[in-house]
C-alpha positions as a Markdown table, in Angstrom:
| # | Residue | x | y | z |
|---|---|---|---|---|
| 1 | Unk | 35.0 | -13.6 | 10.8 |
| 2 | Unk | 37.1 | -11.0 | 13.3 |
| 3 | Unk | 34.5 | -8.3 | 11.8 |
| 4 | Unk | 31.3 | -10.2 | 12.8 |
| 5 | Unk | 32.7 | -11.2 | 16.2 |
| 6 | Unk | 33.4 | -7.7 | 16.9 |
| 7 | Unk | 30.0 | -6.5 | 16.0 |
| 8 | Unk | 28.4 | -9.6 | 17.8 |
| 9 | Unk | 30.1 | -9.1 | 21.0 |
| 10 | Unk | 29.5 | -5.6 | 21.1 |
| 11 | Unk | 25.7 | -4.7 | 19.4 |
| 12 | Unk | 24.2 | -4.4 | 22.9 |
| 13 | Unk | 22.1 | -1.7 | 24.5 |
| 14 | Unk | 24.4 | -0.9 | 26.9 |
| 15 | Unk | 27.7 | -0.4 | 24.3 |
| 16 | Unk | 25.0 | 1.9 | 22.4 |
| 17 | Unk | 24.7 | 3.9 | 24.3 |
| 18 | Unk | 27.9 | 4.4 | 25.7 |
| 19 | Unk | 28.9 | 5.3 | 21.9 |
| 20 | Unk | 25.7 | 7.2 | 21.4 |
| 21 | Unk | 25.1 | 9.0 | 24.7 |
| 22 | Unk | 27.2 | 12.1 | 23.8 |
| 23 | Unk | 25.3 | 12.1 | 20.2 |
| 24 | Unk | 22.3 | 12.5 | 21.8 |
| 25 | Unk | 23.3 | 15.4 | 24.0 |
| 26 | Unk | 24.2 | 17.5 | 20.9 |
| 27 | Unk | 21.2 | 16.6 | 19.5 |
| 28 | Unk | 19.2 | 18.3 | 22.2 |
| 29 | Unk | 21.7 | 21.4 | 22.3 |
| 30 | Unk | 21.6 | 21.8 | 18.6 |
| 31 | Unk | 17.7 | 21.7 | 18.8 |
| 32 | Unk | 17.5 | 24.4 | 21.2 |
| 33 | Unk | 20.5 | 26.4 | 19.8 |
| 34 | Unk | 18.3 | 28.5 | 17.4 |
| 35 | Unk | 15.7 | 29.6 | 19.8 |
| 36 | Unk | 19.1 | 30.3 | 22.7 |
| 37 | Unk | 21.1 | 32.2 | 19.0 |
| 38 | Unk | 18.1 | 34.3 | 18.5 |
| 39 | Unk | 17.2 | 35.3 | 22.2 |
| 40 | Unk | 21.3 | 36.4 | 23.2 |
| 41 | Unk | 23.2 | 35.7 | 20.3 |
| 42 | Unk | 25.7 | 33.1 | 18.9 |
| 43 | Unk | 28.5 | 34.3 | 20.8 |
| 44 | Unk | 27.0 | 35.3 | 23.9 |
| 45 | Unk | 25.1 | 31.6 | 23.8 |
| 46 | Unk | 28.5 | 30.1 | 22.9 |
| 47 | Unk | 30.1 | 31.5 | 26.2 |
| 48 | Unk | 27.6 | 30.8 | 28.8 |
| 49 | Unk | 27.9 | 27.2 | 27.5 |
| 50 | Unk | 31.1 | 26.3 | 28.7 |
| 51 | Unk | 31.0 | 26.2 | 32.2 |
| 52 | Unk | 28.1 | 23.2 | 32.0 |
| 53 | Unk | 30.5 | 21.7 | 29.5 |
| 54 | Unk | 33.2 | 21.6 | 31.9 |
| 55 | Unk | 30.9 | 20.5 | 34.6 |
| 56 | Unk | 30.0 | 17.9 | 32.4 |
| 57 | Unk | 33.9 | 16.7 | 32.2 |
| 58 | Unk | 34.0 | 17.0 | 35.8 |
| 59 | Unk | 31.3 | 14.5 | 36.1 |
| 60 | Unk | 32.9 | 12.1 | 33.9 |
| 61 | Unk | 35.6 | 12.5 | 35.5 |
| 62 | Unk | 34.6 | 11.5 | 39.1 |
| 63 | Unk | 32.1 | 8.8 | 38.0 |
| 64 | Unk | 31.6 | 6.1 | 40.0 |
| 65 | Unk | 29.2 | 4.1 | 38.1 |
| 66 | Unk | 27.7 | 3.7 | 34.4 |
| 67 | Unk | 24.7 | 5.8 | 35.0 |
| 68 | Unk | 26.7 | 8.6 | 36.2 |
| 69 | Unk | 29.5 | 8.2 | 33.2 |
| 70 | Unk | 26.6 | 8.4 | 31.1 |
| 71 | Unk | 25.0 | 11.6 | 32.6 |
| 72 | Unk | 28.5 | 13.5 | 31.9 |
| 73 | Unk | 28.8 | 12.6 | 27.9 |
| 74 | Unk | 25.3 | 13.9 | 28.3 |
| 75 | Unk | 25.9 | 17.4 | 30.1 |
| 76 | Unk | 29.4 | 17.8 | 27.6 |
| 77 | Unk | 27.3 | 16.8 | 24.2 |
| 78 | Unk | 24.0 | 19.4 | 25.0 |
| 79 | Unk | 26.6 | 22.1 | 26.3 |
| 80 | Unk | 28.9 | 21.5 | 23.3 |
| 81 | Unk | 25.6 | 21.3 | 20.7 |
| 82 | Unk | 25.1 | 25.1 | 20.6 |
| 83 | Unk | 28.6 | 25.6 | 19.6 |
| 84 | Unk | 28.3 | 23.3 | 17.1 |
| 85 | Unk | 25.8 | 25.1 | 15.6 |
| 86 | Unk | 26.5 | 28.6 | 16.2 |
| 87 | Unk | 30.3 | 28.8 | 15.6 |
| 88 | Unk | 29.5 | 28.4 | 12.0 |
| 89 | Unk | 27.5 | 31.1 | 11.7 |
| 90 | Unk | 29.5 | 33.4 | 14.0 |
| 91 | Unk | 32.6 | 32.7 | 11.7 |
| 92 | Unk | 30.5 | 33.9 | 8.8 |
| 93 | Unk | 28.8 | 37.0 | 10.0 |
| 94 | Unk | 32.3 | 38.0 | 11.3 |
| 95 | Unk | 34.6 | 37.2 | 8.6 |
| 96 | Unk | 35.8 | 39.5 | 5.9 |
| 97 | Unk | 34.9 | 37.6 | 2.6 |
| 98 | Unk | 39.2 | 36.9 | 1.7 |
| 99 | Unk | 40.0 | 35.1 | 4.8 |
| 100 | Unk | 36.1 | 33.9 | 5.8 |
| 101 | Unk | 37.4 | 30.5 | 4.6 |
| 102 | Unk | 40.1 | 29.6 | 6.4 |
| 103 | Unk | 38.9 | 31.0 | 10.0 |
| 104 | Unk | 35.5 | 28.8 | 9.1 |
| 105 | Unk | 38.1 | 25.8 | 9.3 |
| 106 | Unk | 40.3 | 27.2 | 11.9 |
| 107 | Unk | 38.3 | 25.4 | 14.7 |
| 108 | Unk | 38.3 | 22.1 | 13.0 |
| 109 | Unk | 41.7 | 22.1 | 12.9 |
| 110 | Unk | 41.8 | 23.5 | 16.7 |
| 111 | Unk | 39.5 | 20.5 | 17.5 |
| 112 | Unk | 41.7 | 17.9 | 16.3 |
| 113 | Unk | 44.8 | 19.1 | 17.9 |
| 114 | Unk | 42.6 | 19.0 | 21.6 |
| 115 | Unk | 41.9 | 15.6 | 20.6 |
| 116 | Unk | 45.1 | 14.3 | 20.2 |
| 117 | Unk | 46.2 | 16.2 | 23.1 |
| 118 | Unk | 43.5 | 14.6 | 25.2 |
| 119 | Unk | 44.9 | 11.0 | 23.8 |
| 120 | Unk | 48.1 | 12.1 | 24.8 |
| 121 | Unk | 47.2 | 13.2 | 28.5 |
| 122 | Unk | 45.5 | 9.5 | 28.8 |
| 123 | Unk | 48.5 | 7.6 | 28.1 |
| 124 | Unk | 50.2 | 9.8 | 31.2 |
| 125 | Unk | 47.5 | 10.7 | 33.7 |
| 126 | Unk | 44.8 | 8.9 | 35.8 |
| 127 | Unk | 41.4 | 8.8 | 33.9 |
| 128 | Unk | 39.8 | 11.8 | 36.2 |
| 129 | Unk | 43.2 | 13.9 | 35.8 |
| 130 | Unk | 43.3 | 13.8 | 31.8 |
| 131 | Unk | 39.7 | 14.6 | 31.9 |
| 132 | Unk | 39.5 | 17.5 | 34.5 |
| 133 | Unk | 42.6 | 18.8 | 32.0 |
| 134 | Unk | 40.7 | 18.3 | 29.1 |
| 135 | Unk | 37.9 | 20.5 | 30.6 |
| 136 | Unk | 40.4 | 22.9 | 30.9 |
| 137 | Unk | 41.7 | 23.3 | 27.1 |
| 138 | Unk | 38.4 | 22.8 | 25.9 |
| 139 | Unk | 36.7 | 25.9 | 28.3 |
| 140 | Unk | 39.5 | 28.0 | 28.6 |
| 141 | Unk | 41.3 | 29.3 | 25.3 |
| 142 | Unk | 37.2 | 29.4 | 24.0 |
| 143 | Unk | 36.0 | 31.1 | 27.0 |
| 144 | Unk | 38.9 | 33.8 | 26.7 |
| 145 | Unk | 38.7 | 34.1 | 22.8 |
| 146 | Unk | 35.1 | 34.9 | 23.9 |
| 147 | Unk | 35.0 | 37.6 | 26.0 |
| 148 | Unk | 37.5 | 39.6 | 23.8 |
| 149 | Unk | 35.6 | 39.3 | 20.7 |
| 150 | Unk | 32.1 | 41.2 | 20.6 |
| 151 | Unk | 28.6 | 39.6 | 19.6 |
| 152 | Unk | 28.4 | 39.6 | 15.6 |
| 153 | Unk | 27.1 | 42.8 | 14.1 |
| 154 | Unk | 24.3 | 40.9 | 12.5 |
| 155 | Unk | 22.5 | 39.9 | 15.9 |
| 156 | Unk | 23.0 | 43.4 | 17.2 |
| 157 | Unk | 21.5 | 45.1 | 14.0 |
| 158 | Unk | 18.7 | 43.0 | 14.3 |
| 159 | Unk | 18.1 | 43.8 | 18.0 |
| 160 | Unk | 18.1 | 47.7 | 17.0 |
| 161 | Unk | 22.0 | 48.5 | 18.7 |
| 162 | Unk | 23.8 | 50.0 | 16.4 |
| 163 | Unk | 26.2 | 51.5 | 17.8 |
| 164 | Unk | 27.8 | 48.6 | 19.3 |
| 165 | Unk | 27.4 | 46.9 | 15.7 |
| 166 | Unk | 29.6 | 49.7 | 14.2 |
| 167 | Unk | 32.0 | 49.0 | 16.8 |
| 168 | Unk | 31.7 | 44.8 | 16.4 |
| 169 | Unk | 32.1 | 46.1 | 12.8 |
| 170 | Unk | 35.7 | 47.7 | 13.1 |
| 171 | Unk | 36.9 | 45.6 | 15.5 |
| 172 | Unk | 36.3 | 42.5 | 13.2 |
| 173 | Unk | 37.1 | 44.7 | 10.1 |
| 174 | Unk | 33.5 | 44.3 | 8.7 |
| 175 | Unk | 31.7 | 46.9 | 6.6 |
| 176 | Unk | 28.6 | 47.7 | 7.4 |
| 177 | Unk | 27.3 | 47.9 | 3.9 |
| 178 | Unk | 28.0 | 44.1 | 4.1 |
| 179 | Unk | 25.7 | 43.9 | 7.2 |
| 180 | Unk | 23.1 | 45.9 | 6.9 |
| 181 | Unk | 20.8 | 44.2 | 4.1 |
| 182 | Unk | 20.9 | 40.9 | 6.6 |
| 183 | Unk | 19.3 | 42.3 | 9.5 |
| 184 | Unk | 15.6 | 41.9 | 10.0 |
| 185 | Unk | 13.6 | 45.3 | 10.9 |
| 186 | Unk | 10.4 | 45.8 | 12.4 |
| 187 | Unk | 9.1 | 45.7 | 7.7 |
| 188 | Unk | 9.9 | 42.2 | 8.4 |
| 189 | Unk | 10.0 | 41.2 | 11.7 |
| 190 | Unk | 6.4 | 39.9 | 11.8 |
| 191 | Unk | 6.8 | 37.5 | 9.3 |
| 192 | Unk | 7.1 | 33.6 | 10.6 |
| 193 | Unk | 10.2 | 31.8 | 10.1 |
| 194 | Unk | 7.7 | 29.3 | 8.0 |
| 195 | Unk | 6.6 | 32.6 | 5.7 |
| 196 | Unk | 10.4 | 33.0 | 5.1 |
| 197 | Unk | 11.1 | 29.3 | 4.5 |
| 198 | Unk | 8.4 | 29.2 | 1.7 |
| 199 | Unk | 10.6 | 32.0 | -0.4 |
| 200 | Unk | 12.6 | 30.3 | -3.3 |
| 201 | Unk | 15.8 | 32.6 | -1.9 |
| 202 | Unk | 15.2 | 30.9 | 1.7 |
| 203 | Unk | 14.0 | 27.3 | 0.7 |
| 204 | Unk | 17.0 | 26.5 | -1.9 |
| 205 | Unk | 19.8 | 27.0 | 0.0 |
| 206 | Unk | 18.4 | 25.3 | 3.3 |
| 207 | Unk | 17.5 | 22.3 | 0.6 |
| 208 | Unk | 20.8 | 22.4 | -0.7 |
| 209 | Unk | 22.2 | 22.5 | 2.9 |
| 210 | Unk | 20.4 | 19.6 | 4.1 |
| 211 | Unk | 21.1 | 17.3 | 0.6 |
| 212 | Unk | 25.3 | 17.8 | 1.0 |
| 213 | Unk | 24.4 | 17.3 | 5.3 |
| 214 | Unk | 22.9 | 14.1 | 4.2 |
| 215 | Unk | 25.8 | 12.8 | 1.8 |
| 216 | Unk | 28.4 | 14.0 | 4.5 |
| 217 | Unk | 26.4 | 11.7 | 7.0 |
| 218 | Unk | 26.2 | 8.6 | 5.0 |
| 219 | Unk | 29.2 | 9.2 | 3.1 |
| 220 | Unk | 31.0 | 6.7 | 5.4 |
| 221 | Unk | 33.7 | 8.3 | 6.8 |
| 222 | Unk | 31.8 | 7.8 | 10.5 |
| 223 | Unk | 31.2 | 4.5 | 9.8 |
| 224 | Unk | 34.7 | 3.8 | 8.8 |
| 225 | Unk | 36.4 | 6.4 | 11.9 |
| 226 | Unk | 34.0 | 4.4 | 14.1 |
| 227 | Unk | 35.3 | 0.8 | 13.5 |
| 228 | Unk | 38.8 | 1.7 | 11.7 |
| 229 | Unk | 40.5 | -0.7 | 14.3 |
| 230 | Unk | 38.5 | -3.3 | 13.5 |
| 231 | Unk | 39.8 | -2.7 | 9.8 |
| 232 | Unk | 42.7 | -2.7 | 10.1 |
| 233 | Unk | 43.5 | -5.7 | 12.4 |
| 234 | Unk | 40.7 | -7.0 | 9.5 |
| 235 | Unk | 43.7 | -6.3 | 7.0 |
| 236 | Unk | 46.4 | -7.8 | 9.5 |
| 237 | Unk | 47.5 | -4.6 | 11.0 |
| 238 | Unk | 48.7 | -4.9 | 14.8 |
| 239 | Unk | 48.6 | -1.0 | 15.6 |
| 240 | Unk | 48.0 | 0.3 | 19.2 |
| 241 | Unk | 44.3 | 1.6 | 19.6 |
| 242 | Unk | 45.6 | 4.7 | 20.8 |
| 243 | Unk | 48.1 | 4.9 | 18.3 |
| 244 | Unk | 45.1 | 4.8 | 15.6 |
| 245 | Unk | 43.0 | 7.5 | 17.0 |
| 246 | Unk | 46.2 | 10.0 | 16.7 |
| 247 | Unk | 47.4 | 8.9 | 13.0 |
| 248 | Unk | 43.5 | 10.0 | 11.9 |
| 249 | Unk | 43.7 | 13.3 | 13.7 |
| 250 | Unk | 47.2 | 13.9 | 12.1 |
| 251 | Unk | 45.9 | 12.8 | 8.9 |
| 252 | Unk | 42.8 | 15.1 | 9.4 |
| 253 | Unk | 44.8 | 18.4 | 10.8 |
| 254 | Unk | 47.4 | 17.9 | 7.7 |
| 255 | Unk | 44.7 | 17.8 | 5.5 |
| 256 | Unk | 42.3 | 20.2 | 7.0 |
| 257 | Unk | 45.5 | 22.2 | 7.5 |
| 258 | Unk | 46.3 | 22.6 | 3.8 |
| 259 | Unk | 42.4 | 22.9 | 2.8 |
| 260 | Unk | 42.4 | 26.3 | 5.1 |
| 261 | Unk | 44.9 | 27.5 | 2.9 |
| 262 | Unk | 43.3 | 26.9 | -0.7 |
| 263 | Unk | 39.8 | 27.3 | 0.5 |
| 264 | Unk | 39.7 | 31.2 | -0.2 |
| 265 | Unk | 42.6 | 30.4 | -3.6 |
| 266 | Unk | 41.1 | 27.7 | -5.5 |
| 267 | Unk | 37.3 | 28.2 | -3.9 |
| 268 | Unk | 34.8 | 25.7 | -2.2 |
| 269 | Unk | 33.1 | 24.2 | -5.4 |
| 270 | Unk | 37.1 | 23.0 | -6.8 |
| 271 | Unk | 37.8 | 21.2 | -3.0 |
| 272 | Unk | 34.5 | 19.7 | -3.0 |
| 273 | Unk | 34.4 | 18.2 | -6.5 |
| 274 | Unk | 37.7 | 17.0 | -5.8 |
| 275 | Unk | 37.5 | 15.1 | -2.1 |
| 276 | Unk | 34.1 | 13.8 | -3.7 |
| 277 | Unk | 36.2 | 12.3 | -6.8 |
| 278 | Unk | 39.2 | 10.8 | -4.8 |
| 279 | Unk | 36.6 | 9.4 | -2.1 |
| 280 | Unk | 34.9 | 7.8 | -4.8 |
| 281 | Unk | 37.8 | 6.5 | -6.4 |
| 282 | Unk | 39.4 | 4.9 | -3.1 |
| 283 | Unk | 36.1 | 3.3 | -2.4 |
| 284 | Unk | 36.0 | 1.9 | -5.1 |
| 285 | Unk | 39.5 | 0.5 | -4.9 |
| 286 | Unk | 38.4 | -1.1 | -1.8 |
| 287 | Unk | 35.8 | -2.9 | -3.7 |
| 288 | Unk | 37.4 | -4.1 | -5.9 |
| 289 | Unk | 40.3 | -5.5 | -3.9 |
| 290 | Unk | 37.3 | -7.6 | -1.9 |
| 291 | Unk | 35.4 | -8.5 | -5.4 |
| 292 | Unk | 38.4 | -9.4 | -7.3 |
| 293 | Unk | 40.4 | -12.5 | -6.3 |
| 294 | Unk | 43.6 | -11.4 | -8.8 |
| 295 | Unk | 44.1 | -7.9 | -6.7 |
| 296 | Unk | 44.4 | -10.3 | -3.2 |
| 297 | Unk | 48.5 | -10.1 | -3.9 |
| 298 | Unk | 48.6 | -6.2 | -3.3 |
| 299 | Unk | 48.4 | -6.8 | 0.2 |
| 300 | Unk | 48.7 | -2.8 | 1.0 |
| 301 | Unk | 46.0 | -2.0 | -1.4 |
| 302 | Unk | 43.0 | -1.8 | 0.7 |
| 303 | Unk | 44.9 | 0.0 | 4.0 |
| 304 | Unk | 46.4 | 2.7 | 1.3 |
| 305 | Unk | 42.7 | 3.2 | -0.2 |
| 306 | Unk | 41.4 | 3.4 | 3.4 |
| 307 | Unk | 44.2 | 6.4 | 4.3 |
| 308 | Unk | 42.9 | 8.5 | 0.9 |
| 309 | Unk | 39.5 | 8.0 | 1.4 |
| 310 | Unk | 39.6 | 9.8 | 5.1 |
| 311 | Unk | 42.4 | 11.7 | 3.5 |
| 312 | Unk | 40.3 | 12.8 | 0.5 |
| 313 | Unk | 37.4 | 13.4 | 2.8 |
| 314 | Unk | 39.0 | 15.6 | 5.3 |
| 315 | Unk | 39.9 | 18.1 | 2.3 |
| 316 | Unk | 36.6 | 18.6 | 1.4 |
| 317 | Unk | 33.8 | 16.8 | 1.8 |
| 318 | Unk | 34.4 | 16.9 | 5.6 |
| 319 | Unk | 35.2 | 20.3 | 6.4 |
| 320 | Unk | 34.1 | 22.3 | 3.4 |
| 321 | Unk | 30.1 | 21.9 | 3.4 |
| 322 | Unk | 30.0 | 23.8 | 7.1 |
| 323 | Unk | 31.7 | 26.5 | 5.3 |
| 324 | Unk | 29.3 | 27.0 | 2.8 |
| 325 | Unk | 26.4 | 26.6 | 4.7 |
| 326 | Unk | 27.4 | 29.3 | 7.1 |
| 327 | Unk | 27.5 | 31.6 | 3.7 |
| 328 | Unk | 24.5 | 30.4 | 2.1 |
| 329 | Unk | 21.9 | 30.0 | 5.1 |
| 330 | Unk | 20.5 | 33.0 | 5.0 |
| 331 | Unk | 20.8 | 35.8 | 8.1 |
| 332 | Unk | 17.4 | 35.9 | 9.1 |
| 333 | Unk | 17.1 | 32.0 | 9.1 |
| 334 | Unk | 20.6 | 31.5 | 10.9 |
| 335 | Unk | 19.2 | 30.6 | 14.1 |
| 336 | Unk | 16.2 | 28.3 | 12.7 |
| 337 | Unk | 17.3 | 27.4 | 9.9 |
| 338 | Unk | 21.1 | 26.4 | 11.4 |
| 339 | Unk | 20.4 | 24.6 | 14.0 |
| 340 | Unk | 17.6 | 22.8 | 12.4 |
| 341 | Unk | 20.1 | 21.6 | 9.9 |
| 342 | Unk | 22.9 | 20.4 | 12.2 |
| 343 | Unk | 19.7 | 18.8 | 14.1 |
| 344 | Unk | 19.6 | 17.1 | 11.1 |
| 345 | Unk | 22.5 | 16.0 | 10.8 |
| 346 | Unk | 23.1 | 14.8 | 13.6 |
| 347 | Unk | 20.4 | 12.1 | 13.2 |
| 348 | Unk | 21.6 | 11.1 | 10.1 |
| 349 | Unk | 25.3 | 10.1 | 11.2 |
| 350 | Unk | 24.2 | 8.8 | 14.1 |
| 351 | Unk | 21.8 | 6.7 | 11.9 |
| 352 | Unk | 24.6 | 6.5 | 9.3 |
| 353 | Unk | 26.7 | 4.8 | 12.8 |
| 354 | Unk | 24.6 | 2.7 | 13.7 |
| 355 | Unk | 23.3 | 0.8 | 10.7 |
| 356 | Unk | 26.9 | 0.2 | 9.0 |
| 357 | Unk | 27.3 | -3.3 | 11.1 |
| 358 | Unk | 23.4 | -4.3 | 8.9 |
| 359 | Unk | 24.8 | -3.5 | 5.9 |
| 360 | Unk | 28.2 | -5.0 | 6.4 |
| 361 | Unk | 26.3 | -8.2 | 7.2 |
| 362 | Unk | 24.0 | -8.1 | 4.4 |
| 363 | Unk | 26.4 | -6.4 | 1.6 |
| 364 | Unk | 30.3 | -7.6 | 3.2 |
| 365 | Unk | 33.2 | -5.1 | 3.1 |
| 366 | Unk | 33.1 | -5.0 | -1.2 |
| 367 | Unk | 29.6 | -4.3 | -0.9 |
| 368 | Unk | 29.8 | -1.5 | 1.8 |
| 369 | Unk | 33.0 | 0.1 | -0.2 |
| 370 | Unk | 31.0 | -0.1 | -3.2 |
| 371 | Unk | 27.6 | 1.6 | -1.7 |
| 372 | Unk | 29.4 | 4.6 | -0.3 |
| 373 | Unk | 31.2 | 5.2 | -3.6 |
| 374 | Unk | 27.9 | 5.8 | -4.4 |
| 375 | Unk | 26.6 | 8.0 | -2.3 |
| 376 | Unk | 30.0 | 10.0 | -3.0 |
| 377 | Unk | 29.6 | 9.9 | -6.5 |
| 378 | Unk | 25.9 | 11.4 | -5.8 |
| 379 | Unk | 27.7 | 14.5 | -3.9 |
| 380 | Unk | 30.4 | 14.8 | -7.0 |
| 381 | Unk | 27.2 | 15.2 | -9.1 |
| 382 | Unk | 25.2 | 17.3 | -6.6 |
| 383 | Unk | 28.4 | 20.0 | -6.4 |
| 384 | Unk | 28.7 | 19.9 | -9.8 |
| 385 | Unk | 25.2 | 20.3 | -10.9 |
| 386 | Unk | 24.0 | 22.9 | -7.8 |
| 387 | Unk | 26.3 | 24.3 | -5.5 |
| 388 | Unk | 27.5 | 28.1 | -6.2 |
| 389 | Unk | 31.0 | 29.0 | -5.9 |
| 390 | Unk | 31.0 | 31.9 | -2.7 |
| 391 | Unk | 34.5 | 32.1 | -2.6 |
| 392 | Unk | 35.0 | 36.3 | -2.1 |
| 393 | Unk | 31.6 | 37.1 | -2.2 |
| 394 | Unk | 30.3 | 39.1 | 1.0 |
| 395 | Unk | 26.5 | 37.5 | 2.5 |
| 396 | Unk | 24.6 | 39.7 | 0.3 |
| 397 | Unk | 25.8 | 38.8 | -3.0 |
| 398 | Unk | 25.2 | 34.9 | -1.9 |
| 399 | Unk | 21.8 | 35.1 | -0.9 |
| 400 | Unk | 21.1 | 37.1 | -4.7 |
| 401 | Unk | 22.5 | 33.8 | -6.1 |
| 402 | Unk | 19.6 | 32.0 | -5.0 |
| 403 | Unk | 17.0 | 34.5 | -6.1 |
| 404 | Unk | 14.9 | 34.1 | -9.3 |
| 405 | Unk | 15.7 | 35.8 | -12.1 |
| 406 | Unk | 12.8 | 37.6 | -12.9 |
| 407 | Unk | 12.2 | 38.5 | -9.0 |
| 408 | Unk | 12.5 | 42.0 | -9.0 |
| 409 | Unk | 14.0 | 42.1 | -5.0 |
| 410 | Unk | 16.1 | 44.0 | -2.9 |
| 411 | Unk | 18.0 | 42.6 | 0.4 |
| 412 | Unk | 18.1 | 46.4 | 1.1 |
| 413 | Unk | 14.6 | 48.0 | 0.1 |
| 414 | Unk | 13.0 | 44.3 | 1.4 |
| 415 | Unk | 14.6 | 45.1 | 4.7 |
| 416 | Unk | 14.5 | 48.5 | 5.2 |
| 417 | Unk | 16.8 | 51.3 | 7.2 |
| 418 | Unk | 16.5 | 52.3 | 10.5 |
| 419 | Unk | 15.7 | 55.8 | 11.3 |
| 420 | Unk | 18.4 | 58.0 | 12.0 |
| 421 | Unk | 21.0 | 54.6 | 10.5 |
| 422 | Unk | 23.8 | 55.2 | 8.3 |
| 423 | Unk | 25.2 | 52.0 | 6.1 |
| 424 | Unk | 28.7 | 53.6 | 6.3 |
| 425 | Unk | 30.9 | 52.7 | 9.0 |
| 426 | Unk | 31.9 | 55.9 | 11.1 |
| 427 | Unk | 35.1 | 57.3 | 10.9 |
């Protein structure tokens, strides 16, 4: 009865999109990020976005009124979309293949420690002091960690400077050999990114991208971060909001934490299949506890299931499919291709959002539980029947995985060398 008060009370245009308004502002930046990526690349695209960003926070900050509140989440969500993207992408084209793992995680983990800072600072500060401070840790350490590092030495091969790509090369610790069969040269350059998508090496991995985009999106984990208070004072719980919000960021750094670690040791396909087994198993937990009568005595059961299932998803299924669609998007459809995915995805969990309150009316809790145990039992079968272990392989090797076998193609002969262009790093 709480649960269907709560969503009565509060299913109204106006709470949607105060939820939703920052949603649809990374939609529009992720739409646009390709087109921005390809133009001055990821990193250069990255750091002219965080002064809008802040600007955005400032707004918030000094609203005076609904309309202007909303205008900020705006500004902050289509100044924060392109980094969405992009940073995904960066990480990969930057990364040595040992470590391309963990630092693909690193800013989750980064991002969850702002949050919880953010929390912290509005427990002690006035609403427009938190948020003005908030601007500040968010633009800053990005902003710096920005200007040292140089563009990736994929955008700048394909833009024909290669002598600053050497130098992006060593100072990231990059061989060129590693590079240089991503870029696209002139042999290609006048091929359509549509012309591209129709390859079997292009179309499978962006397929493959979009299918585990779509489990992570109605997987339920938003559904279930979205309205976890309402769970748990469902289950009797009497926790502080606040005090919520920073036990799943702990719960997310600690396991995000310890995935950065065994990501590039135990590889992507061994954390995926087994967050997508333990997700499915605490869902179905939950289930059970609402469609058996007998299991009503183990009165921790379902808020224990509820902890592992955002546990289990947070070290894997979470974090873990960004990762390996930065490594198996191809280069030359990184811009597109990348932020037409995250576009994508960013539909779909807000979709996945907003109809969780229909189906818990027309299915109840068991019924929800139960549905999302099968969409995670889908992405236990989809890892297991088609997504290729990367772990240590450098960007060429990946995209040969997706090639057909009796394709007689080159990434090097298809692209071709620039005159004059050696693929070994200078000494």
């Amino acid at each position: 009865m709480r649960v269907g008060c709560f969503y009565e009370e509060n299913n109204n245009l106006l709470s949607f999109f105060t939820v939703t308004s920052n949603y649809i502002g990374t939609v529009a930046g992720s739409a646009v990020a390709g087109k921005l990526s390809k133009r001055f690349g990821a990193r250069n695209t990255m750091l002219w976005c965080c002064v809008p960003a802040v600007a955005g926070f400032v707004v918030t900050a000094f609203a005076k009124c609904y309309n202007t509140l909303l205008i900020g989440r705006l500004i902050v969500g289509l100044f924060s979309g392109p980094a969405f993207v992009l940073h995904v992408f960066y990480i990969s084209a930057v990364a040595s293949p040992q470590y391309r793992g963990f630092l693909a995680l690193l800013p989750d983990i980064v991002y969850m420690v702002y949050v919880i800072l953010s929390l912290v600072l509005g427990v002690y500060f006035p609403w427009w002091w938190a948020a003005i401070i908030s601007a500040a840790l968010f633009a800053l350490p990005t902003a710096v960690a920005l200007l040292i590092a140089p563009s990736d030495p994929v955008y700048l091969l394909r833009t024909g400077r290669l002598r600053e790509a050497k130098k992006a090369a060593k100072f990231f610790g990059v061989p060129i050999p590693d590079l240089a069969p991503t870029t696209t040269e002139e042999g290609v350059s006048h091929k359509s990114t549509w012309t591209l998508v129709k390859q079997p090496r292009h179309y499978r991995p962006l397929l493959l991208s979009a299918a585990l985009l779509l489990g992570v999106a109605f997987c339920g984990y938003m559904a279930v971060l979205s309205y976890s208070l309402v769970f748990l004072r469902t289950l009797g719980s009497t926790l502080d909001a606040t005090v919520v919000s920073v036990l799943l960021c702990v719960i997310r750094i600690v396991a995000v934490g310890l995935v950065s670690v065994l990501i590039d040791r135990l590889g992507r396909r061994v954390l995926l299949l087994f967050s997508a087994a333990g997700m499915t198993a605490s869902y179905l937990a939950l289930a059970a506890y609402f469609y058996i009568p007998s299991l009503a005595q183990f009165t921790h059961m379902p808020l224990l299931a509820l902890i592992l299932a955002i546990s289990f998803f947070c070290m894997g299924v979470g974090p873990v499919p960004w990762c390996v669609i930065g490594e198996i998007v191809p280069a030359r459809l990184s811009d597109a291709g990348g932020a037409a995915l995250v576009l994508f995805y960013n539909i779909t969990s807000l979709a996945g959002v907003q109809v969780f309150p229909g189906l818990l009316a027309a299915l109840g809790i068991g019924g929800v539980f139960a549905a999302h145990a099968g969409v995670t039992g889908a992405i236990l079968l989809l890892v297991a029947a088609a997504v290729p272990e990367t772990r240590g392989l450098s960007l060429q090797q990946i995209e040969e995985l997706f090639e057909d076998k009796d394709e007689e193609y080159t990434l090097v002969t298809a692209v071709g060398t620039p005159v004059g262009y050696s693929t070994f790093s200078e000494s």
